[in-house]
py3Dmol code that shows the C-alpha trace and the ligand (Angstrom):
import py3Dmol

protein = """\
ATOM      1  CA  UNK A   1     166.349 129.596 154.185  1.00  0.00           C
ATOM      2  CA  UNK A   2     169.157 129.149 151.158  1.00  0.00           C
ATOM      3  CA  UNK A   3     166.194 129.364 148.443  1.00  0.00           C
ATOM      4  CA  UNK A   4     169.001 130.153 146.032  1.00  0.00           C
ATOM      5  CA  UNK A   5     170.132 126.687 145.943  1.00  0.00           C
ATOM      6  CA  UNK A   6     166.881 124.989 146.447  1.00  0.00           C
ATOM      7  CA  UNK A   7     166.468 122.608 143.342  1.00  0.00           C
ATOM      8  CA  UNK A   8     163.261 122.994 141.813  1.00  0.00           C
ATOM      9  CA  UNK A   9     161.267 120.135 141.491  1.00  0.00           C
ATOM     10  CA  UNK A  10     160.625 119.477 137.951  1.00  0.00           C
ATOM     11  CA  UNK A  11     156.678 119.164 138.566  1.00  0.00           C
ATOM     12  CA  UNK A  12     156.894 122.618 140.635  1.00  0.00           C
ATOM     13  CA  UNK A  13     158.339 124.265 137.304  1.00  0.00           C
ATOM     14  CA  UNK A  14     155.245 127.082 136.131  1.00  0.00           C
ATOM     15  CA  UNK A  15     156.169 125.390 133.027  1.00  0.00           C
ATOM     16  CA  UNK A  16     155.595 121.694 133.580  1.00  0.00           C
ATOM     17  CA  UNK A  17     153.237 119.842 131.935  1.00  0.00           C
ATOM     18  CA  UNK A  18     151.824 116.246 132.551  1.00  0.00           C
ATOM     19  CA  UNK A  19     152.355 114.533 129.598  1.00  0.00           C
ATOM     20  CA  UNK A  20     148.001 113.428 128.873  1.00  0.00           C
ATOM     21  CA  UNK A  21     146.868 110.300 127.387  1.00  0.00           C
ATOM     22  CA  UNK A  22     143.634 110.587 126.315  1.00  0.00           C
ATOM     23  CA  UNK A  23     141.934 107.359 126.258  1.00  0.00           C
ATOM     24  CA  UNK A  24     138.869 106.607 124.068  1.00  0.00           C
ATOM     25  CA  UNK A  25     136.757 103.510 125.135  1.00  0.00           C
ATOM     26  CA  UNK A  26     133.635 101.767 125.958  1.00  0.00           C
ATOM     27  CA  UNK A  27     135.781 100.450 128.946  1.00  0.00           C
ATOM     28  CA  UNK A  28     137.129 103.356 130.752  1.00  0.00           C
ATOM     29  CA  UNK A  29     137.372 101.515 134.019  1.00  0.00           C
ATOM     30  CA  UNK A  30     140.051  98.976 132.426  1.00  0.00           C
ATOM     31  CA  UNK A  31     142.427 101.874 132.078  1.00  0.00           C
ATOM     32  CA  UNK A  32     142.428 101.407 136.404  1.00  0.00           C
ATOM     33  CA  UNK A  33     144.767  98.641 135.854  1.00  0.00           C
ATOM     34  CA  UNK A  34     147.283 101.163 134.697  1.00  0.00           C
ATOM     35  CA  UNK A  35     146.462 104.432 136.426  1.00  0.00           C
ATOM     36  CA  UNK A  36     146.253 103.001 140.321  1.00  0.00           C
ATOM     37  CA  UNK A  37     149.256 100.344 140.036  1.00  0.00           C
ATOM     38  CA  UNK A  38     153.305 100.154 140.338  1.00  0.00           C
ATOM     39  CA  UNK A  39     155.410 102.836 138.428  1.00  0.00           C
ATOM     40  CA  UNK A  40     152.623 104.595 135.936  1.00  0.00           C
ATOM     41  CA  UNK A  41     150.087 104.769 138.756  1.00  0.00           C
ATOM     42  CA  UNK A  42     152.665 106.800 140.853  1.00  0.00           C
ATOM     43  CA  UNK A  43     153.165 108.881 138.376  1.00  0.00           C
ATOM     44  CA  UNK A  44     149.565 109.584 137.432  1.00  0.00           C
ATOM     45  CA  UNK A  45     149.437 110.032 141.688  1.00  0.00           C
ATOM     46  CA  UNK A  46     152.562 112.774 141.930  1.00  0.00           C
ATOM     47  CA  UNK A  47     150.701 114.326 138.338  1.00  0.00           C
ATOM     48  CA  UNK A  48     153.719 113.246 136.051  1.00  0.00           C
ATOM     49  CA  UNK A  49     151.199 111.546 133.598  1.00  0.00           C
ATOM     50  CA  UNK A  50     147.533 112.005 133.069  1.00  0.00           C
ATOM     51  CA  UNK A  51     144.964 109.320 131.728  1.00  0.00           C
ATOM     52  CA  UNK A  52     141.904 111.233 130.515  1.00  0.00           C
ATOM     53  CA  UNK A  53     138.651 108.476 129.880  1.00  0.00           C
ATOM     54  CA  UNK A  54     136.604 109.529 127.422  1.00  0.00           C
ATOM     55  CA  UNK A  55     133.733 106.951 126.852  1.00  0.00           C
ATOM     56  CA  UNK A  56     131.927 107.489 123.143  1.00  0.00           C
ATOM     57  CA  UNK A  57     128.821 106.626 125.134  1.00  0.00           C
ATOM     58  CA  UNK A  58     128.581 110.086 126.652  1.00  0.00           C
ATOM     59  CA  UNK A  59     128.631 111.171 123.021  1.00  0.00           C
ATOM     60  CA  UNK A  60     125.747 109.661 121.797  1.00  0.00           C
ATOM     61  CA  UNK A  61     122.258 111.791 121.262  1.00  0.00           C
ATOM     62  CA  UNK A  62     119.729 108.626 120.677  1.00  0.00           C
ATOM     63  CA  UNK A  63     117.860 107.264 123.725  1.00  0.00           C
ATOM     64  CA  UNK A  64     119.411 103.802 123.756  1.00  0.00           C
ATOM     65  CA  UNK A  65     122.729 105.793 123.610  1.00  0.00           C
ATOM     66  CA  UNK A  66     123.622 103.060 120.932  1.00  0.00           C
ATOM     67  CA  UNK A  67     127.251 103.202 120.006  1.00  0.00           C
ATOM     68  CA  UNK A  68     127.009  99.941 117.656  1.00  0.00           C
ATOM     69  CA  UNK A  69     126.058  99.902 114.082  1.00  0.00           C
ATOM     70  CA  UNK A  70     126.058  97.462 110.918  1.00  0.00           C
ATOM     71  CA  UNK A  71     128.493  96.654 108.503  1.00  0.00           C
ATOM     72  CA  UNK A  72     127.358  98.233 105.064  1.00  0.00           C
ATOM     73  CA  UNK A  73     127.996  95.296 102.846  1.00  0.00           C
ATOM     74  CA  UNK A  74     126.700  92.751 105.142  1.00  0.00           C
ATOM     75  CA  UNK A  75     128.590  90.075 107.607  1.00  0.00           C
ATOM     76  CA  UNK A  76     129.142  88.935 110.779  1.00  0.00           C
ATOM     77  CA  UNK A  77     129.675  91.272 113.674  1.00  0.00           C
ATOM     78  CA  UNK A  78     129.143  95.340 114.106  1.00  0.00           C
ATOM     79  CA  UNK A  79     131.543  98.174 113.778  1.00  0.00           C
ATOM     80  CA  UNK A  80     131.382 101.432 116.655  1.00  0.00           C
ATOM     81  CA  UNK A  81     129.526 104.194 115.383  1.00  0.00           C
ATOM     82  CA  UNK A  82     131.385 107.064 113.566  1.00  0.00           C
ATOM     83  CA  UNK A  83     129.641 110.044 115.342  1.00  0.00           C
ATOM     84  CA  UNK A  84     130.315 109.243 118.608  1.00  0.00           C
ATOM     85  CA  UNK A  85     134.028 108.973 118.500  1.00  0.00           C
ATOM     86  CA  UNK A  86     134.218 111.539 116.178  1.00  0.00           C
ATOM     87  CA  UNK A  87     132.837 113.716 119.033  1.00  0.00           C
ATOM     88  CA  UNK A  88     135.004 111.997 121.896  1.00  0.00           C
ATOM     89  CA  UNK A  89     137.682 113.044 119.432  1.00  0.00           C
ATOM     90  CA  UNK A  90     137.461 116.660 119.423  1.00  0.00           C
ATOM     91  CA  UNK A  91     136.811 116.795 122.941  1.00  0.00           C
ATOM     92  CA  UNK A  92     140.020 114.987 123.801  1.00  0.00           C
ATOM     93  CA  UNK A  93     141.521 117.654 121.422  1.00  0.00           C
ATOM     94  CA  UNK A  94     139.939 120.693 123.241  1.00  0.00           C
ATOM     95  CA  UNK A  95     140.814 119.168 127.181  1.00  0.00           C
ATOM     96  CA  UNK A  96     144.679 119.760 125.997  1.00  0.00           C
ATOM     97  CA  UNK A  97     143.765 123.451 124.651  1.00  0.00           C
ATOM     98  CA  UNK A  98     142.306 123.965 127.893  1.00  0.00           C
ATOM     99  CA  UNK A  99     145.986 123.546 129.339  1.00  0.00           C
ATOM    100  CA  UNK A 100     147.652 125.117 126.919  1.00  0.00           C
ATOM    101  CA  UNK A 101     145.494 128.032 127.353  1.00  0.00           C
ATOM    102  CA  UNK A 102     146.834 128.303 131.335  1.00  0.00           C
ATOM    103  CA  UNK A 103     150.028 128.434 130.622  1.00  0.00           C
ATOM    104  CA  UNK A 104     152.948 130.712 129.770  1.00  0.00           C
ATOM    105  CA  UNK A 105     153.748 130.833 126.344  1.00  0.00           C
ATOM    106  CA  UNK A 106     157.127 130.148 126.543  1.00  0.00           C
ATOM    107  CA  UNK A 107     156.963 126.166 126.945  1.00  0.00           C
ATOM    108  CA  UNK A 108     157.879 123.886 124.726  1.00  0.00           C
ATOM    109  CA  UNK A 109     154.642 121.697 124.547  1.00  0.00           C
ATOM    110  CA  UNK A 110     153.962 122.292 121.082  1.00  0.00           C
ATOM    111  CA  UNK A 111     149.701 122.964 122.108  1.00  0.00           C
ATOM    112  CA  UNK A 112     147.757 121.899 119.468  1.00  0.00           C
ATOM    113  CA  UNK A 113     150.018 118.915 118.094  1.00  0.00           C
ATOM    114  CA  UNK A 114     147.440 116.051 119.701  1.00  0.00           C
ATOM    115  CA  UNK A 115     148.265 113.021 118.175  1.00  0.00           C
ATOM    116  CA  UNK A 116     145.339 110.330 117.317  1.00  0.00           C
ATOM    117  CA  UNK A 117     146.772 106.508 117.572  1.00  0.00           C
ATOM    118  CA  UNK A 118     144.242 103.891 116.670  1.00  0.00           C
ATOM    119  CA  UNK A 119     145.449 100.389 117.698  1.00  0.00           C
ATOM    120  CA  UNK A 120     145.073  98.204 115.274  1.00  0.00           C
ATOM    121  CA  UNK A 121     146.647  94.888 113.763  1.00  0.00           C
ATOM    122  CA  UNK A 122     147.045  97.373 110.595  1.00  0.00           C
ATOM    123  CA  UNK A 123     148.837  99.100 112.636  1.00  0.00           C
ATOM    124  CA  UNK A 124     153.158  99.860 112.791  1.00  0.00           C
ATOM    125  CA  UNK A 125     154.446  97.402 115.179  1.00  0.00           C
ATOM    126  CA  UNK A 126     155.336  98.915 118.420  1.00  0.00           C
ATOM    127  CA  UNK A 127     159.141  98.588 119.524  1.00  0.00           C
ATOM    128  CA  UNK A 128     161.502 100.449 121.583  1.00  0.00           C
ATOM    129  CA  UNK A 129     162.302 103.238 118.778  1.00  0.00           C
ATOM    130  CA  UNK A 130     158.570 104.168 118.145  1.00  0.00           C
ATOM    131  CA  UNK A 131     157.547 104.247 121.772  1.00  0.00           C
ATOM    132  CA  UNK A 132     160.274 106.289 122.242  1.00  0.00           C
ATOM    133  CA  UNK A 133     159.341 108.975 119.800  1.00  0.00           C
ATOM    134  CA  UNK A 134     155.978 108.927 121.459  1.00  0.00           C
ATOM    135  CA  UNK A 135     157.699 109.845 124.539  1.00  0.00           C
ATOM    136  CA  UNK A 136     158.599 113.031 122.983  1.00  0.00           C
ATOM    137  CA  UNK A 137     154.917 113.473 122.510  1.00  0.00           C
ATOM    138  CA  UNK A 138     152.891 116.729 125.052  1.00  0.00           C
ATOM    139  CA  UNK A 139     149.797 114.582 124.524  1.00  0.00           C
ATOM    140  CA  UNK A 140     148.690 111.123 123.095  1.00  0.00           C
ATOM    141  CA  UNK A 141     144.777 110.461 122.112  1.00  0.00           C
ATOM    142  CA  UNK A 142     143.973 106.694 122.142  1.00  0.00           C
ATOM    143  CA  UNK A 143     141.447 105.208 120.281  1.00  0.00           C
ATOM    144  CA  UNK A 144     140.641 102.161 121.264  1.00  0.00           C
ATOM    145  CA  UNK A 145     138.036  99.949 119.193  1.00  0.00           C
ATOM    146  CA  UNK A 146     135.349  97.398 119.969  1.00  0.00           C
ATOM    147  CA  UNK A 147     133.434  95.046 117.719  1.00  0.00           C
ATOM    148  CA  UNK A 148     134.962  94.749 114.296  1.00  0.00           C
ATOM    149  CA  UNK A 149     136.674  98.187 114.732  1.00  0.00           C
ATOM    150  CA  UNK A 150     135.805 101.850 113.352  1.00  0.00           C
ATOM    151  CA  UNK A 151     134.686 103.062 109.950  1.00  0.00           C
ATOM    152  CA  UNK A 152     137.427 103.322 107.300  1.00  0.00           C
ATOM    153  CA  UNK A 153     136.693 106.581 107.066  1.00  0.00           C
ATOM    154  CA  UNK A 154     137.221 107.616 110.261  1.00  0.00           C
ATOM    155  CA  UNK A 155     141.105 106.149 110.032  1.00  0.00           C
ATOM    156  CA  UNK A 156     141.393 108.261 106.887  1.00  0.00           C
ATOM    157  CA  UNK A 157     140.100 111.350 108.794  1.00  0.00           C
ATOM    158  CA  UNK A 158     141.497 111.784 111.968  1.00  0.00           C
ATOM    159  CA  UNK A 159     143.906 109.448 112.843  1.00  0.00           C
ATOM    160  CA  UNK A 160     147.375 110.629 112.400  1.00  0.00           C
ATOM    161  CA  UNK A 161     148.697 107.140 113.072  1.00  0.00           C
ATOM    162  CA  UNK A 162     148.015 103.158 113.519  1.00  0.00           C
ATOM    163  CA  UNK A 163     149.866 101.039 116.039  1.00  0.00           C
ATOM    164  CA  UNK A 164     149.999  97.077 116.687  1.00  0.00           C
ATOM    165  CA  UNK A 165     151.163  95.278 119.548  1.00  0.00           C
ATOM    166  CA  UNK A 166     151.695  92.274 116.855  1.00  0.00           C
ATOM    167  CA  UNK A 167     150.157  89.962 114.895  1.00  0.00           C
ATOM    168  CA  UNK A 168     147.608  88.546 116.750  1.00  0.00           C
ATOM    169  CA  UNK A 169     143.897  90.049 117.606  1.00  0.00           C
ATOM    170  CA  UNK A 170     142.654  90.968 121.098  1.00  0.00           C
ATOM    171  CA  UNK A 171     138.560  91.576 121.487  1.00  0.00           C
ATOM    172  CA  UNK A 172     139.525  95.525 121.676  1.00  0.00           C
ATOM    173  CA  UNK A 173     141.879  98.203 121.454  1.00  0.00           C
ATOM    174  CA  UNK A 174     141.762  99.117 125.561  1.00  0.00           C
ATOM    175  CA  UNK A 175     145.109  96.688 126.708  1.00  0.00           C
ATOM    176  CA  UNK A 176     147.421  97.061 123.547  1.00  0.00           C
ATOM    177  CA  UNK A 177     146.602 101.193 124.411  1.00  0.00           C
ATOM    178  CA  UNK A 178     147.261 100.310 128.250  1.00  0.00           C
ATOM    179  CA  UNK A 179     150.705  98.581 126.785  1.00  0.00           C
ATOM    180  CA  UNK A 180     151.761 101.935 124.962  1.00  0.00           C
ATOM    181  CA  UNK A 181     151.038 104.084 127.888  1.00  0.00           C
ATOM    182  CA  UNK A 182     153.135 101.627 130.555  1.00  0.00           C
ATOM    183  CA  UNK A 183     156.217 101.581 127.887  1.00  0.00           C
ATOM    184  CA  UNK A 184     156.195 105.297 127.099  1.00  0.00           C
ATOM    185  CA  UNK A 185     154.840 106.455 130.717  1.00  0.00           C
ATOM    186  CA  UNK A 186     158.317 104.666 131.873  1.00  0.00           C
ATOM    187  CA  UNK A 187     160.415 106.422 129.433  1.00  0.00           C
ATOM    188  CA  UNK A 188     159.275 109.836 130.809  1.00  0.00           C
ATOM    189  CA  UNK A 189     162.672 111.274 132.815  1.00  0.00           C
ATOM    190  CA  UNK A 190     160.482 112.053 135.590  1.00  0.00           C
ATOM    191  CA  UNK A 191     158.935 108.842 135.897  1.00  0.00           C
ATOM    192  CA  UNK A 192     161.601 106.892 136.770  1.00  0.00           C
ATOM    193  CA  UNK A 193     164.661 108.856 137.505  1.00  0.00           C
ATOM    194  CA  UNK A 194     168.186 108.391 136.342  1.00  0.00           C
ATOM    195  CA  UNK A 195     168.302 104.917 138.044  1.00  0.00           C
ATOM    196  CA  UNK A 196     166.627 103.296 134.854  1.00  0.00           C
ATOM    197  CA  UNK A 197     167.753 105.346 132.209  1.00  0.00           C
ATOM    198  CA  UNK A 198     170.887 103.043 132.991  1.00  0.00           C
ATOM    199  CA  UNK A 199     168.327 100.241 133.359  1.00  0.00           C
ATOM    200  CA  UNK A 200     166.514 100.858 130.003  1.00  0.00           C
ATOM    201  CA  UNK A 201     169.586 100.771 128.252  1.00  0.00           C
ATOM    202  CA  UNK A 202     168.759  97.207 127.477  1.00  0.00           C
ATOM    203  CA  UNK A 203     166.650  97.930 124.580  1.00  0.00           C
ATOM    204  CA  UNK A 204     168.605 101.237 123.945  1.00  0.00           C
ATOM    205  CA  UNK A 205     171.306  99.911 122.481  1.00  0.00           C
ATOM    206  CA  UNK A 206     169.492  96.861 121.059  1.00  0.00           C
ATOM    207  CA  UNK A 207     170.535  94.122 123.131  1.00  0.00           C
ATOM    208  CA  UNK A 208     168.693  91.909 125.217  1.00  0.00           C
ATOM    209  CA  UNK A 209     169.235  92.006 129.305  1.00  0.00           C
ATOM    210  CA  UNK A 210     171.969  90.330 130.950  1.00  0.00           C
ATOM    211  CA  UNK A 211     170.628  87.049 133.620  1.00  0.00           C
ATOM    212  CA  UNK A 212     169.750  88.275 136.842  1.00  0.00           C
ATOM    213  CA  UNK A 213     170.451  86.989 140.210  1.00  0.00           C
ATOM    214  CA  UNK A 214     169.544  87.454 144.500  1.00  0.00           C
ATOM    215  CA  UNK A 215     169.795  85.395 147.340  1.00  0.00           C
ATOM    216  CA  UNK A 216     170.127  82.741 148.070  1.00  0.00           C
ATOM    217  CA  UNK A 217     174.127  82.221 146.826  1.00  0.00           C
ATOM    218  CA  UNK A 218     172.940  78.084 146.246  1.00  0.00           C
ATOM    219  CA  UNK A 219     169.629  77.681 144.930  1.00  0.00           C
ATOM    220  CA  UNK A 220     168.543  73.828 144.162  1.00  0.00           C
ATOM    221  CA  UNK A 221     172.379  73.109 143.876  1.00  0.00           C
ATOM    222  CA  UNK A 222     172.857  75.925 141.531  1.00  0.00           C
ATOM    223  CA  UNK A 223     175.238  78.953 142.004  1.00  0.00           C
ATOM    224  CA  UNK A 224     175.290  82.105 141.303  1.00  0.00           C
ATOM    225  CA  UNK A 225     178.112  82.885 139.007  1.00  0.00           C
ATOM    226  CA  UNK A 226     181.238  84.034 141.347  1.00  0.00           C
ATOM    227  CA  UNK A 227     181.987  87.035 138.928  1.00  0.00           C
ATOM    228  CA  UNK A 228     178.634  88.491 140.813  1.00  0.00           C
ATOM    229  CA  UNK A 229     180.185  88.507 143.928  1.00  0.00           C
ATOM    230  CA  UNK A 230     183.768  89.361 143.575  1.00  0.00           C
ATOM    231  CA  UNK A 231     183.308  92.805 144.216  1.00  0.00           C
ATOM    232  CA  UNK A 232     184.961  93.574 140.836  1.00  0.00           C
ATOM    233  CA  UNK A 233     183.015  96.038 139.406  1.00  0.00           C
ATOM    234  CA  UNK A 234     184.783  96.422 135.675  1.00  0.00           C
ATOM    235  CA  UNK A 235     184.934  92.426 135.403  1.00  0.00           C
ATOM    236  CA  UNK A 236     181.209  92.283 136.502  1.00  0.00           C
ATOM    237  CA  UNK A 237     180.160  94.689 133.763  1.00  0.00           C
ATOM    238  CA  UNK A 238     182.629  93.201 131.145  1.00  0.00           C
ATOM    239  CA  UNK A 239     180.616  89.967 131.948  1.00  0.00           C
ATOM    240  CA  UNK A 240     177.015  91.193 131.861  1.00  0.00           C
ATOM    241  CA  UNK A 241     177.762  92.489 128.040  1.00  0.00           C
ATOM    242  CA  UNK A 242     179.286  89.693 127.433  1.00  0.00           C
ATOM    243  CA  UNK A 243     176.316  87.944 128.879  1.00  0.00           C
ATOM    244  CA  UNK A 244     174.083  90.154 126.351  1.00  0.00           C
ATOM    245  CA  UNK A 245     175.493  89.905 123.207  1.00  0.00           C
ATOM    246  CA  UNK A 246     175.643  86.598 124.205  1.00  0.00           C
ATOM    247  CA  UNK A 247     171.850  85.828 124.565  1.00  0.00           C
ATOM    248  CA  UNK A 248     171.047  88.076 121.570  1.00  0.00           C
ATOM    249  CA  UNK A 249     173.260  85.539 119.765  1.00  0.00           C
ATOM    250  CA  UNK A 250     171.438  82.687 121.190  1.00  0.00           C
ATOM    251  CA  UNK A 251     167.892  84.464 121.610  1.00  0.00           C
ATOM    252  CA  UNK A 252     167.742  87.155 119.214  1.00  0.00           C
ATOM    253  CA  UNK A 253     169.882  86.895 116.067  1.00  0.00           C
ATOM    254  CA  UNK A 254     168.052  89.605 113.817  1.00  0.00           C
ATOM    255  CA  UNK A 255     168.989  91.956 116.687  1.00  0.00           C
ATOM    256  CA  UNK A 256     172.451  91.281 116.736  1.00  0.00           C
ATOM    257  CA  UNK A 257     172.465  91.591 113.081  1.00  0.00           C
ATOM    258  CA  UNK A 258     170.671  95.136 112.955  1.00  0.00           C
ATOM    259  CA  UNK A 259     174.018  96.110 115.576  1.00  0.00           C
ATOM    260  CA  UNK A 260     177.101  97.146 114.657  1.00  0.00           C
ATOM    261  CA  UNK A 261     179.498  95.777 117.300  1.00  0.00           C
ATOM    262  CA  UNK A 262     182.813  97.420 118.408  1.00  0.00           C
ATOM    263  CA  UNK A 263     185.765  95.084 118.284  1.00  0.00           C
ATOM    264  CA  UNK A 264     185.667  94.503 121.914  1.00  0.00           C
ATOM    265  CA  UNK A 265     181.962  93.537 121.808  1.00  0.00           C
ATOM    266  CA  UNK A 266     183.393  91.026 118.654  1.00  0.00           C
ATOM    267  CA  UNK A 267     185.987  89.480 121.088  1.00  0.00           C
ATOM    268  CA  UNK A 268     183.382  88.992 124.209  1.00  0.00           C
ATOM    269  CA  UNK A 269     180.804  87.384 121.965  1.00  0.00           C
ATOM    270  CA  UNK A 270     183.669  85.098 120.372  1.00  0.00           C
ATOM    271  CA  UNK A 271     184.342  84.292 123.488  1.00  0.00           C
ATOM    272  CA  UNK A 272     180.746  83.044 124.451  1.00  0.00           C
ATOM    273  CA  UNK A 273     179.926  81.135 121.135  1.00  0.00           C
ATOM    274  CA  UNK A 274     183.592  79.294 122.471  1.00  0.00           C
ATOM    275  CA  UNK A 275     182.320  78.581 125.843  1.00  0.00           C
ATOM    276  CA  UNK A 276     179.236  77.450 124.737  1.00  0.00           C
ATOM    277  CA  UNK A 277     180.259  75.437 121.694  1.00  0.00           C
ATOM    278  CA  UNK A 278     182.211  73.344 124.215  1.00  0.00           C
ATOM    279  CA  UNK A 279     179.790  72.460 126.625  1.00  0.00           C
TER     280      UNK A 279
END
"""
ligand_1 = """\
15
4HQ
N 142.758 94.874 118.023
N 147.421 95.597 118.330
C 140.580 94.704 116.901
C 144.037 94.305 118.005
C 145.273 95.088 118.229
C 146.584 94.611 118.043
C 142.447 96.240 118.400
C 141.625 94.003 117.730
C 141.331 96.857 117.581
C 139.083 96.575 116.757
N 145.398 96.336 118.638
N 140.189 95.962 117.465
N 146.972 93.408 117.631
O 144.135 93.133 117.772
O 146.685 96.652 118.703
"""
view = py3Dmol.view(width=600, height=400)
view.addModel(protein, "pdb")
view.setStyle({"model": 0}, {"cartoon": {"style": "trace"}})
view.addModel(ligand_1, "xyz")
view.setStyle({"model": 1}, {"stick": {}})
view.zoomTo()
view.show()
């Protein structure tokens, strides 16, 4: 056996760890929809990524196991109890430790460096830049709230940073949290291979995608275009940026104006705004 040029599998290296995202919720089972399906749930399968439940109900010491509580100050609607999560908390922080403590000393995973997201509409909106940074991240504790949200306290105290999907409100924190672990899960080099880091270029140089198109060649009387199929490989890329700066005109302009295009780029999307203008 030539074990000298056997290629160790990234996941076989002593060192490797799964990047862990430690979810906090009343709703553990939602986090199914992320960890059994498509491209994360393979790689929480092959042990790329792990989602971690922890449900603030397990944490709770009263008979009713209440996790609920009232607003000091009055109004409508209840707020998740501060002692609870506060305990889910630190034992989200000690199932990394555990880890770390198996492993040789020598890795990079930074032990120790948990970081606690809340999702919130207070929150930093969530693009391609931030997630990712979080990508960069060993592991990733998720707090996701219920109700009317957490104590203000509680933000102050142990949450290192706030995230929103965007300005709108969902009933709880659980699928803007499944949303950052499907965008950063897919930025992991394992996850996906080299295939997509071509793929995810898209957003990585701050363009939208180029149209796509399959079979059949004539759809409802519409072709695809013939560039697609001349075999021309440099003339089908030249037109697919074209095609991209060209919907991030139409589409998109505060991305095109955040992008510093190379004259090349400048004469493609001249180009389109031409072609377009006269039809
Ligand atoms: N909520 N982006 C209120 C959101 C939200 C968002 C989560 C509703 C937290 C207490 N989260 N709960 N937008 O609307 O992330």
């Amino acid at each position: 056996m030539k074990t000298s040029t056997k290629k160790l599998k990234l996941t076989e290296d002593d060192n490797f760890q799964p990047m862990l995202f430690s979810a906090i919720s009343l709703f553990p089972e939602m986090f199914n929809a992320v960890s059994e399906y498509g491209v994360v749930g393979r790689a929480v399968k092959n042990e790329i990524v792990n989602i971690d439940c922890i449900n603030p109900r397990d944490f709770t010491k009263d008979r009713h196991r209440t996790v609920d509580d009232r607003p000091y100050g009055g109004g409508p609607g209840m707020l998740m109890k501060v002692e609870p999560l506060q305990r889910a908390i630190q034992a989200a922080k000690k199932s990394q430790q555990a880890r770390d403590s198996v492993l040789s000393s020598d890795s990079d995973s930074s032990p120790g460096s948990a970081k606690v997201i809340y999702l919130s509409p207070q929150g930093k909106k969530l693009d391609h830049q931030l997630v990712k940074e979080l990508s960069t991240q060993q592991h990733l504790i998720l707090l996701c709230g219920r109700y009317e949200g957490i104590d203000q306290r509680l933000i102050d105290q142990q949450v290192d940073m706030e995230i929103s999907l965007g300005d709108f409100v969902l009933s709880g924190g659980e699928l803007a949290a499944m949303v950052l672990i499907d965008a950063v899960a897919r930025l992991l080099p394992e996850v996906l291979g080299h295939s997509v880091s071509a793929i995810e270029d898209s957003f990585e140089d701050g363009l939208l995608d180029h149209p796509h198109y399959t079979r059949p060649e004539s759809y409802e009387g519409l072709d695809v275009p013939p560039v697609l199929l001349s075999g021309d490989h440099q003339a089908i890329e030249k037109w697919r940026l074209q095609q991209r700066l060209g919907r991030s005109w139409l589409k998109r302009p505060d991305l095109l104006e955040k992008k510093k295009l190379s004259e090349s780029e400048q004469q493609l999307l001249a180009e389109f705004k031409k072609d377009y203008k006269a039809k």
